[in-house]
C-alpha positions in Angstrom: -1.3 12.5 9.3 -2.7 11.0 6.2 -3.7 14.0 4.7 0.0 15.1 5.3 1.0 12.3 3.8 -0.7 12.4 0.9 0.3 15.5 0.2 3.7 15.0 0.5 3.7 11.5 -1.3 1.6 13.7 -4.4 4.7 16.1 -3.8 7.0 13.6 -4.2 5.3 12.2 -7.1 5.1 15.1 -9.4 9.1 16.0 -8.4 10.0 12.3 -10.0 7.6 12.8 -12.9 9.7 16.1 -13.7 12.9 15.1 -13.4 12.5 12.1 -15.3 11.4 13.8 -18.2 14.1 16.5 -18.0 16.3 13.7 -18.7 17.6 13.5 -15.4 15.9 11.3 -13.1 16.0 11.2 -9.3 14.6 7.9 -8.9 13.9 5.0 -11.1 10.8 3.6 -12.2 10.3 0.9 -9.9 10.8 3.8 -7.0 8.3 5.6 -9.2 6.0 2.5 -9.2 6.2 2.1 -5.1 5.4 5.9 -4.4 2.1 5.1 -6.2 1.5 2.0 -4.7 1.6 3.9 -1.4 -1.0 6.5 -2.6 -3.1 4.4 -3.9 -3.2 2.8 -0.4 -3.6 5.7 1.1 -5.9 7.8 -1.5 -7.1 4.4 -4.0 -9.2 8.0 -6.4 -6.6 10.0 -6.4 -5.9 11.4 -9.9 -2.3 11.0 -10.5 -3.0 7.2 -10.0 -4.8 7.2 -13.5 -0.9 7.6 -14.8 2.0 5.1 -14.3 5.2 6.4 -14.6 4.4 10.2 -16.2 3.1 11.8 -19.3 5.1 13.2 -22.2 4.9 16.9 -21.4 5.9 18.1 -24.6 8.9 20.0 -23.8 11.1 17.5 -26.2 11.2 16.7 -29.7 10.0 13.0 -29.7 6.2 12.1 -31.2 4.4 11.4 -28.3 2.2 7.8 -29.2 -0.5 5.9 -28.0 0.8 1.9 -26.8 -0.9 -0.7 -28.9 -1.4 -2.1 -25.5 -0.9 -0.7 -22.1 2.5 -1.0 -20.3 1.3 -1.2 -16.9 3.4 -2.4 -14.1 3.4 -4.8 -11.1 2.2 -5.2 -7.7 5.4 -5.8 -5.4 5.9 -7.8 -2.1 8.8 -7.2 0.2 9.8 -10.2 1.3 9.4 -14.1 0.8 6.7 -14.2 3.6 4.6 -12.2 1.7 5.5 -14.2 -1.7 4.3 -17.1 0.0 0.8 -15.1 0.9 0.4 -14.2 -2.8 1.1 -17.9 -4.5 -1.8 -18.8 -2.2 -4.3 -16.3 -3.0 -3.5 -17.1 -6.3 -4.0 -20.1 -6.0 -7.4 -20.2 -4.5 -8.6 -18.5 -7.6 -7.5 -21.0 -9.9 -9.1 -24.7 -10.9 -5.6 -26.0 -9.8 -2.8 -25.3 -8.5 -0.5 -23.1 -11.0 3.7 -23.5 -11.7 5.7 -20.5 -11.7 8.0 -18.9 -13.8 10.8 -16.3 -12.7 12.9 -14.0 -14.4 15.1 -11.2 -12.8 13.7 -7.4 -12.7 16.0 -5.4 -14.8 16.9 -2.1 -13.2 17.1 0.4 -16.6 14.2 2.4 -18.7 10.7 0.5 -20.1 10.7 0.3 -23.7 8.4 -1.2 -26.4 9.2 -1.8 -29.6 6.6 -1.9 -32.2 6.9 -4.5 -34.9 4.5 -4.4 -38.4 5.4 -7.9 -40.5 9.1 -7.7 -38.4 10.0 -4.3 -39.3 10.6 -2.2 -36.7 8.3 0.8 -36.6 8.7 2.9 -33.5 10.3 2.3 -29.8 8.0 3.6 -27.6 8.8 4.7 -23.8 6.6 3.9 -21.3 5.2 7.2 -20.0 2.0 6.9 -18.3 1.0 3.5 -19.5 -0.9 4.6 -22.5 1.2 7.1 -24.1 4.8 7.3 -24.7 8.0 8.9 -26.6 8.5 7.0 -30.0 12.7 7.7 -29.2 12.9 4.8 -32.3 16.3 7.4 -33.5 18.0 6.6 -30.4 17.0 3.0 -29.7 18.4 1.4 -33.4 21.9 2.9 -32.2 21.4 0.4 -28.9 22.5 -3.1 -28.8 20.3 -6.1 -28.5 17.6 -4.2 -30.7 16.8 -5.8 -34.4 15.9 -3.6 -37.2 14.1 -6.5 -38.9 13.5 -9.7 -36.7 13.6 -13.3 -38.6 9.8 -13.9 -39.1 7.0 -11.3 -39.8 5.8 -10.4 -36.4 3.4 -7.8 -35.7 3.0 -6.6 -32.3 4.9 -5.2 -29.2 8.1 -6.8 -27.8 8.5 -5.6 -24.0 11.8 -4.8 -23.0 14.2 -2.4 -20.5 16.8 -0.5 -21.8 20.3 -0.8 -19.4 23.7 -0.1 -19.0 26.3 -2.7 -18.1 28.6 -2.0 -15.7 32.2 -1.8 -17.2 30.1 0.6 -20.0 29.1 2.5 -17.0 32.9 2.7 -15.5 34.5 3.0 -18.8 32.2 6.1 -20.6 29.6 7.4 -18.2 31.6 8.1 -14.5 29.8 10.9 -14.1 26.2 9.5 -13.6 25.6 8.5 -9.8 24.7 5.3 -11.5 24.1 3.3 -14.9 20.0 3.6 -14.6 20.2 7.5 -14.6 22.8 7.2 -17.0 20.6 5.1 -19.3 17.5 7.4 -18.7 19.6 10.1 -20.0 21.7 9.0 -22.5 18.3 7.1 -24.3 16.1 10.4 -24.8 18.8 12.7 -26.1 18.4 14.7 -28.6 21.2 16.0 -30.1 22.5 14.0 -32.5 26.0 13.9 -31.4 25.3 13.6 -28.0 22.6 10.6 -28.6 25.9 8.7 -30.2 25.8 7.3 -26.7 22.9 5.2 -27.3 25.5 2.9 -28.7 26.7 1.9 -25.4 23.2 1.0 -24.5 21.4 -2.3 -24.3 17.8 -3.4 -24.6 16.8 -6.8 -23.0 13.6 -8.0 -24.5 11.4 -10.1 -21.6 7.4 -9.3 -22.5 5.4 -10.2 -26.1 2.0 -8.0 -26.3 0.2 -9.3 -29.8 -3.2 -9.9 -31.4 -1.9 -12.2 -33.5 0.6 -14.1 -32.1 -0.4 -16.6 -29.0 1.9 -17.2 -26.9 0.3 -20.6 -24.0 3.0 -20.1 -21.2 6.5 -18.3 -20.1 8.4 -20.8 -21.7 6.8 -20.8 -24.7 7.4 -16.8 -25.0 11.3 -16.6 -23.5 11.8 -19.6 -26.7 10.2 -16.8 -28.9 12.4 -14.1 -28.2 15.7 -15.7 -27.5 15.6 -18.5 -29.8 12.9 -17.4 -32.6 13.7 -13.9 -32.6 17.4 -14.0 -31.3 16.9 -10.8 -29.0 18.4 -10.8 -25.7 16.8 -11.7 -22.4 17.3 -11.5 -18.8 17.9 -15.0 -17.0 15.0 -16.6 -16.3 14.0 -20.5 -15.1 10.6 -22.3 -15.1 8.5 -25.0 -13.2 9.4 -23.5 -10.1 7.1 -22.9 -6.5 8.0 -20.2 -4.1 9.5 -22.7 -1.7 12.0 -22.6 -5.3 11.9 -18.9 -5.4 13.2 -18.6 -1.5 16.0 -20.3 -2.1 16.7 -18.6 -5.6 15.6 -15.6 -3.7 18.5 -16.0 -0.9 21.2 -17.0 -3.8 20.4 -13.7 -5.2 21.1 -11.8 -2.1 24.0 -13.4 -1.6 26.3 -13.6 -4.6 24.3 -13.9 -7.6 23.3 -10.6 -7.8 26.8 -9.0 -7.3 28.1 -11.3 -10.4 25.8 -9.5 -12.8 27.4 -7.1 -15.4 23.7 -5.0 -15.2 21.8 -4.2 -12.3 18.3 -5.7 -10.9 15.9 -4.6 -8.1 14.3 -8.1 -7.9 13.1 -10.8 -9.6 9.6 -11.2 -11.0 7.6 -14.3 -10.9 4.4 -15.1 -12.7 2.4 -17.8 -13.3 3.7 -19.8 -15.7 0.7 -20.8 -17.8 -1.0 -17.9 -19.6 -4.0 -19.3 -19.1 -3.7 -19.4 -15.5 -2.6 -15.7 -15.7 -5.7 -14.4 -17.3 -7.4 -16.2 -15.0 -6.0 -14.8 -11.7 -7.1 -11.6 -13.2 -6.3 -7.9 -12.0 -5.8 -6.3 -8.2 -5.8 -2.3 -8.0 -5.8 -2.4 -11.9 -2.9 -4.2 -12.1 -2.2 -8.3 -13.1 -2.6 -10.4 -10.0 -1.0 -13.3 -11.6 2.5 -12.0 -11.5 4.8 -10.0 -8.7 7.6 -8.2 -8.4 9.6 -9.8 -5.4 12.4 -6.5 -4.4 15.6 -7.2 -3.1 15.7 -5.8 0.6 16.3 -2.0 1.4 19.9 -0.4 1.4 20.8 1.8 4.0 23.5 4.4 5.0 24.8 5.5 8.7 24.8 9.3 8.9 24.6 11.8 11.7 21.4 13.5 13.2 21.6 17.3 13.0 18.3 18.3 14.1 14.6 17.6 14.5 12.3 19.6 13.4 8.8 20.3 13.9 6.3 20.9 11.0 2.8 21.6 10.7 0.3 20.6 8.1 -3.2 22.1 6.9 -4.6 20.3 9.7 -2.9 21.4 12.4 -1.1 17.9 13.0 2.9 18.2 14.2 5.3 16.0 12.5 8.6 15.4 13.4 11.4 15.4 11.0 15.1 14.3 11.2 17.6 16.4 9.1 20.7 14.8 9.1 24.6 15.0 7.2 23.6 14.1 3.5 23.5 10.3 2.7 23.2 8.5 -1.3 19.9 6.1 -1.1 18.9 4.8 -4.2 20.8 7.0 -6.7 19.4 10.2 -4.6 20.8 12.3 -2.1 18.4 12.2 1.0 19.3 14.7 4.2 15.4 14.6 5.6 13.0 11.8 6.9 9.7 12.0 8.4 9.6 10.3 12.2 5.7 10.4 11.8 4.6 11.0 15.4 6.0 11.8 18.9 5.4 8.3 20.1 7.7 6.7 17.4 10.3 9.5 17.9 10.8 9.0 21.7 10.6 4.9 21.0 13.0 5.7 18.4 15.3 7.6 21.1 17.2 9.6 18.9 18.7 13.4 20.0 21.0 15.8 17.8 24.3 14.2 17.5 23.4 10.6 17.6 24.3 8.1 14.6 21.8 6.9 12.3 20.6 4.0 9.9 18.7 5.9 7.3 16.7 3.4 4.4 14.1 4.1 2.1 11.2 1.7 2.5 10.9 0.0 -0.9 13.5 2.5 -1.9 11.3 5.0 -1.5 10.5 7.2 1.4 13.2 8.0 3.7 13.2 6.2 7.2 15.5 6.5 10.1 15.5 3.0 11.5 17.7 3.2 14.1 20.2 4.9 16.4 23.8 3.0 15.8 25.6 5.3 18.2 24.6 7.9 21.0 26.0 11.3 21.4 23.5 11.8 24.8 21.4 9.8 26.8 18.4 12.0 26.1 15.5 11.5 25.1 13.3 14.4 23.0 9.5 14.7 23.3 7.2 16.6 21.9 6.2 20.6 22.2 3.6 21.6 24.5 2.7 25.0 22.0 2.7 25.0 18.2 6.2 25.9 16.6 4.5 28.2 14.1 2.0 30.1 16.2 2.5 29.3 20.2 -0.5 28.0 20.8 -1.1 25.2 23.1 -0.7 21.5 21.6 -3.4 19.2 21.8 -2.3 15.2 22.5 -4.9 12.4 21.3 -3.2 9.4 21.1 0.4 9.4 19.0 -0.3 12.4 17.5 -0.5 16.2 18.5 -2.2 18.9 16.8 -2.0 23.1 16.9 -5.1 24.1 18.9 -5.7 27.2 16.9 -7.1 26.1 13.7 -7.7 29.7 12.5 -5.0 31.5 13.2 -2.3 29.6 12.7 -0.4 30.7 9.9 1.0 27.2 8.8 -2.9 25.6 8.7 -4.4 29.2 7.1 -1.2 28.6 4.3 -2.0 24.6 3.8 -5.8 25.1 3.2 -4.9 27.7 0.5 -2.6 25.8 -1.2 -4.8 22.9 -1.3 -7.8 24.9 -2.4 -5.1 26.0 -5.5 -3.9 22.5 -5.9 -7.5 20.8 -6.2 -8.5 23.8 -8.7 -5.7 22.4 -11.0 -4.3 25.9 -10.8 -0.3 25.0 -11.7 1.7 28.7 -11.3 1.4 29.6 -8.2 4.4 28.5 -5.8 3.9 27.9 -1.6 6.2 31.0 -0.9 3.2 33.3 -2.9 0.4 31.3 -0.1 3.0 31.8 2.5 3.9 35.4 2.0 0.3 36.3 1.5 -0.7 34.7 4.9 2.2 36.4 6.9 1.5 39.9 5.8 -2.2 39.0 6.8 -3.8 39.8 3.3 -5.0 35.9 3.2 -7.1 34.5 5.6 -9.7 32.4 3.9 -10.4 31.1 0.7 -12.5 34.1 -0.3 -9.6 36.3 0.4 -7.8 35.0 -2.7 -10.7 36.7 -4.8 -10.5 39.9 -3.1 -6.8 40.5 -4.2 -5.6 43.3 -6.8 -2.5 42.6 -8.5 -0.2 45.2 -6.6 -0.7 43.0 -3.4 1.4 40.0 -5.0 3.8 42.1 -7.0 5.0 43.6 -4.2 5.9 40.3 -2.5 9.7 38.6 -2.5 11.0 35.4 -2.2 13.8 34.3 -0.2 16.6 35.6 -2.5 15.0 38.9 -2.2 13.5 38.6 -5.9 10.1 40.6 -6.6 6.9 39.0 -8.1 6.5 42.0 -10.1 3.0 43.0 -11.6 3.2 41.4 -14.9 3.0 37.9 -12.5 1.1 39.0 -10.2 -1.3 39.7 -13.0 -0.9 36.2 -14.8 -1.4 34.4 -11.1 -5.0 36.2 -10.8 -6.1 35.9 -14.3 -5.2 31.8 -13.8 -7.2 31.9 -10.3 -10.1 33.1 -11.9 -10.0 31.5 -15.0 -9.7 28.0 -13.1 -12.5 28.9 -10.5 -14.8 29.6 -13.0 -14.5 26.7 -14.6 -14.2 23.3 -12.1 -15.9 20.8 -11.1 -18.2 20.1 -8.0 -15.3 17.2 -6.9 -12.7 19.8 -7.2 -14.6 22.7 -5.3 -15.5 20.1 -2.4 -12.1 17.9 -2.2 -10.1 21.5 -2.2 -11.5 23.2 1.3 -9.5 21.2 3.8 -12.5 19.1 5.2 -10.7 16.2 6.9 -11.1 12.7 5.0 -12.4 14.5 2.0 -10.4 15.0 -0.8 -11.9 14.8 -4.6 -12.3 10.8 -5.1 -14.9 11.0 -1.7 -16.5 13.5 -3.1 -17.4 11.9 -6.2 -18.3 9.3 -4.2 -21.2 11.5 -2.1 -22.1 12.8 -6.1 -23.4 9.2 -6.8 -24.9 8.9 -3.8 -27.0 12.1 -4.5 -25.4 14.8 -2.8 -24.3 16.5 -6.3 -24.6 20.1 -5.3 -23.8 22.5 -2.6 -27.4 22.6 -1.2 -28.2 19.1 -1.3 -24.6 18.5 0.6 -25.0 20.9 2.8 -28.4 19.5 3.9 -27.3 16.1 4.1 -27.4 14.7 7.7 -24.9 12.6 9.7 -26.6 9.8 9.3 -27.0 9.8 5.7 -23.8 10.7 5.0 -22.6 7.1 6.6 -24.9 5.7 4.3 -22.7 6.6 1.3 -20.5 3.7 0.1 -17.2 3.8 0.9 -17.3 6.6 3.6 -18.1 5.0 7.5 -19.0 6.5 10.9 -16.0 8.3 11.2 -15.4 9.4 8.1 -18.9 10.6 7.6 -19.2 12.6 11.0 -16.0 14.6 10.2 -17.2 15.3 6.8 -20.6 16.4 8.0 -18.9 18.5 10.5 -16.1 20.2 8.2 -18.9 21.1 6.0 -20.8 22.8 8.7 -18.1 24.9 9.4 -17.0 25.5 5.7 -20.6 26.3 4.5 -20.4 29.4 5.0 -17.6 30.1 2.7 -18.4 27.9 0.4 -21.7 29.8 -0.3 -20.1 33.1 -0.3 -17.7 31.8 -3.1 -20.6 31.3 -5.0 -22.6 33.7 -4.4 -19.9 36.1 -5.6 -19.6 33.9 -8.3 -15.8 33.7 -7.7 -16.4 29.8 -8.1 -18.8 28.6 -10.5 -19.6 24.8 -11.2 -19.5 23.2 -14.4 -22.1 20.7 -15.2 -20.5 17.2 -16.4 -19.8 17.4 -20.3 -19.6 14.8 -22.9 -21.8 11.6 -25.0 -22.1 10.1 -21.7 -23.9 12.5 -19.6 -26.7 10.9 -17.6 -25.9 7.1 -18.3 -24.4 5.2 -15.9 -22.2 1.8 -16.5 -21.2 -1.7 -15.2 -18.1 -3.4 -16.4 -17.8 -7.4 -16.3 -15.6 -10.0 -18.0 -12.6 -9.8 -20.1 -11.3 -6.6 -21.9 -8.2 -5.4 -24.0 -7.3 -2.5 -21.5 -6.9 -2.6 -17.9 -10.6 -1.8 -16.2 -9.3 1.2 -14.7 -8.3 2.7 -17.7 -11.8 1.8 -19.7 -13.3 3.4 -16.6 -11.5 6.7 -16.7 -12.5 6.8 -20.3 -16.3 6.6 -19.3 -15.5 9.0 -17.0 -13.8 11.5 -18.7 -17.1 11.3 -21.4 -19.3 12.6 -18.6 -20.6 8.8 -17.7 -20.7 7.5 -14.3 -19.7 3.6 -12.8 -22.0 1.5 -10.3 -23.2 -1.9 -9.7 -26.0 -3.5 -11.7 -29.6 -2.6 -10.5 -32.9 -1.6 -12.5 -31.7 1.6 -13.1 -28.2 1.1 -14.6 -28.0 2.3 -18.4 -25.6 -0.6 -19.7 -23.5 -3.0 -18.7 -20.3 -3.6 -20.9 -19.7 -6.7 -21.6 -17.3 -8.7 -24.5 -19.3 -11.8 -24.0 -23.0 -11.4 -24.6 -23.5 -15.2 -24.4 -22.0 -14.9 -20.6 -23.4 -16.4 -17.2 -21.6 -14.3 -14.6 -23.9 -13.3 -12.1 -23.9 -9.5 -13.2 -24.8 -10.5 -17.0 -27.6 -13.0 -15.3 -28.8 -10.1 -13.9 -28.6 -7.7 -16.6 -30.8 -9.7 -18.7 -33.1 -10.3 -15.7 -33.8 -6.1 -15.8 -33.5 -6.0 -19.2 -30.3 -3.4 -19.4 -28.8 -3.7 -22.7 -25.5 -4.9 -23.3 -22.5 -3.1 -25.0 -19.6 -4.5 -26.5 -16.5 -2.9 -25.9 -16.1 -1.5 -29.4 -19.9 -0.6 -28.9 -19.1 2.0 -26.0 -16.0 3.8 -27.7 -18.7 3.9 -30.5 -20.8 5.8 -27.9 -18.0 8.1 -26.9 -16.8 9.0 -30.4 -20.6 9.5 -31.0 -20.5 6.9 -33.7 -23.5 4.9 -31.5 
């Protein structure tokens, strides 16, 4: 199930990421935002999670540029019980106890705008947090936005682009509603067409600068409404969340219908900066602030079916398919009911009516039956719907008993073999056709494919792959095998609870090539941080069984192994104290150099550290074993191979 789940949460992921930057989004960011939140939970190494939001793909004309500072976003809670549950842990890591300051979550598109001396320089989007689309042409045509602001600032001012209502009503009727609208009307790029901008607003609600300090909320809400004269969401101070229930509730109610723009939530934050810093980060993200979202919306609708799939495990899911219902600005006609013990508790059958809601405005949910058609209630199959044979019950879930020849498990393990390879071309119905005509079996198949067995496959509308793709789809299989990592090779065969962030985790434990893994015990494998008794025997025995494979892969040399590249090859790092990026990201950059992260011990090569003059109990110990410190500046010495 959480394999399936990942999978289709990555799925889901990559659909938004698209869309978005096609200039027609399907969700909006904080929908975006929640998706990850729910990988990360599921799958905290998982690779799209070093992006928030998604990367300029280059398929438009804007400069794609790096943020002076990262836009990163917010960790959310649901509700006011879990508001109350975040003030406290807060709280607990503070001297005192902190004030909090509110203002309400704008629904519309992330935008920085770049100031040198109070000229405006570029209007950056957010993309994934470090890089986005200087669409500065477009934003100087939207209101609220100063070309030259009153005093000579330099730095970032932190805003959301939107589009009021009655602008909505009167000029854009066609958009299912003003956020999509403003997502596409603000990265247009024709000329005439961008016109529209016009119709646009930016509200300004976030300062990032090196030069200007800013002590507490109040202090930067005066800067930007009253200094600079920009406009602001509404916002209050010297509030506790006993303060933010009721404000919460008033919102609910009426409040939020009287707005001329639309909001998701309101976010609250400690109200003294220095208390912010403090608090520090949680899952790379500021723990001294929240995003409190409004409750879900849902729609009635009638069940058409359920639906049974399979996954590359061999677990059955249930899904409901249902009459087409708006949620969130997208049309939804599919949720997943998880198991068979939620769908018979559920008690829905064909015919009933629903309550459909996205959690967080996310991922489809049927909540409830409003109205039976029949007093029935559906269970489970007793044989798999793809290949007949006999179901297996353990608990809530059941699973296909025939984990090698069932087509739908043989077609998952494929495509997650292509998907861990980074290989990008080749679509499921490709996987799916090979495995029903029985040319695909294993992974090793794949390699044993000429070009005339694709070309001669068709999709569903009867269209041929033709040889000149078949061609390009072999040439990119090889190419990519040749040429991946040991994570990649290990995370793509299947093995349950092993996908590439556990097996780097076994790589700094040791177990850094096929032999050495293959060799590793039970017993040694629960040993490894982060993997457990369960986790471990299921690795140790999906390796036993993969082994084999695996080694005729490489012996072939269909795959081949790259050793780690880069400055940073062979050293390993320790990151303490306070930085000017989020410690994920300076992580991923040590990463992506060839270095690897772990705790201090004797053998750790440096320990990065702004502070040299620091008594935290990993620089005491540093000093103690005599690992020299780097600065910050230091280590992107060391990766530009300046140090």
């Amino acid at each position: 199930m959480t394999l399936e789940k990942i999978s289709e949460l990555e799925a889901r992921l990559k659909e938004c990421r698209e869309a978005y930057y096609n200039g027609d989004p399907i969700v909006t960011d904080d929908v975006y935002d929640a998706l990850e939140d729910e990988l990360r939970t599921l799958a905290p190494q998982h690779p799209l999670l070093k992006k928030v939001g998604a990367s300029p793909d280059g398929k438009t004309k804007w400069q794609k540029v790096p943020h002076l500072m990262p836009m990163s976003s917010l960790n959310k809670v649901n509700d006011t019980d879990e508001l109350f549950n975040w003030s406290e842990s807060v709280n607990e890591t503070l001297v005192r106890p902190g004030t909090l300051s509110w203002s309400e979550k704008l629904d519309g598109i992330s935008i920085s705008l770049n100031y040198e001396e109070g000229k405006l320089k570029s209007a950056l989007t957010r993309g994934d947090g470090l890089v986005g689309e200087d669409i500065l042409a477009n934003v100087v045509m939207m209101r609220g936005v100063k070309r030259t602001l009153p005093q000579p600032f330099t730095g970032s001012i932190r805003g959301e682009i939107v589009l009021t209502h009655d602008k909505w009503e009167r000029h854009f009727p066609d958009y299912a509603n003003p956020r999509n609208a403003a997502s596409g009307i603000a990265k247009r790029e024709s000329r005439d067409k961008a016109q529209g901008c016009c119709h646009l607003t930016v509200m300004a609600y976030d300062v990032a600068s090196r030069e200007k300090t800013l002590e507490s909320e109040r202090e930067k809400f005066l800067f930007l409404k009253e200094e600079m004269g920009l406009k602001v969401p509404n916002h209050g101070f010297d509030v506790d969340a006993f303060d933010m229930q009721t404000l919460y509730e008033q919102y609910e109610g009426d409040l939020r219908d009287e707005l001329n723009y639309d909001i998701d939530g309101i976010v609250i934050r400690f109200q003294s900066q220095q208390d912010f810093q403090r608090a520090g980060e949680r899952n790379g993200r500021p723990f001294g602030a929240v995003a409190l979202k409004f409750a879900n919306q849902g729609a009635v609708t009638t069940l058409d079916d359920v639906v049974w799939q399979v996954g590359n495990t061999g677990r059955i899911t249930p899904v409901a398919i249902f009459e087409p219902v708006q949620l969130a600005g997208a049309e939804v006609t599919r949720a997943n009911l998880h198991n068979e013990h939620f769908l018979t508790s559920l008690g829905v059958y064909p015919g009933d009516t629903i309550l459909v809601e996205r959690a967080n405005d996310v991922i489809p949910q049927v909540v409830k039956v409003v109205e039976k058609y029949k007093e029935i209630a559906l269970k489970g199959p007793n044989s798999c719907p793809v290949c007949d044979a006999p179901v297996e019950r353990e608990g809530k879930y059941m699973t296909c008993s025939d984990s090698l020849g069932c087509p739908a498990q043989t077609a998952g393990r494929i495509k997650r073999w292509i998907e861990s390879l980074g290989i990008l071309d080749w679509g499921d119905f490709v996987v799916e056709a090979l495995v029903e005509e029985g040319l695909v079996n294993t992974i090793s198949d794949l390699y044993d494919l000429e070009p005339e067995s694709i070309a001669e496959l068709t999709n569903a509308n009867d269209a041929v792959v033709g040889m000149k793709t078949a061609t390009k789809l072999l040439k990119e299989l090889r190419a990519k095998s040749k040429d991946t990592t040991f994570d990649a090779v290990i995370g793509g065969l299947s093995i349950p609870h092993c996908r590439k962030s556990t097996a780097r985790k076994m790589m700094k434990a040791g177990y850094d090539s096929v032999s050495a893994l293959g060799q590793a015990s039970k017993e040694e494998l629960e040993a490894v941080d982060g993997l457990g008794n369960v986790k471990a025997a299921s690795i140790h025995e999906g390796l036993q069984e993969i082994m084999e494979v695996l080694q005729t892969l490489i012996l072939h040399r269909h795959v081949e192994i790259q050793e780690a590249e880069g400055p940073l090859v062979d050293k390993t790092f320790c990151i303490t104290g306070s930085l000017s990026k989020p410690r994920k990201n300076i992580e991923r950059y040590i990463e992506d150099a060839g270095g690897t992260m772990k705790g201090v011990s004797k053998s750790l090569s440096y320990l990065v550290i702004n502070d040299p003059d620091s008594t935290s109990s990993k620089a005491r110990k540093a000093r103690k074993y005599g690992i020299p410190m780097l600065s910050e500046d230091d280590l992107y010495d060391m990766i530009e191979g300046k140090g």
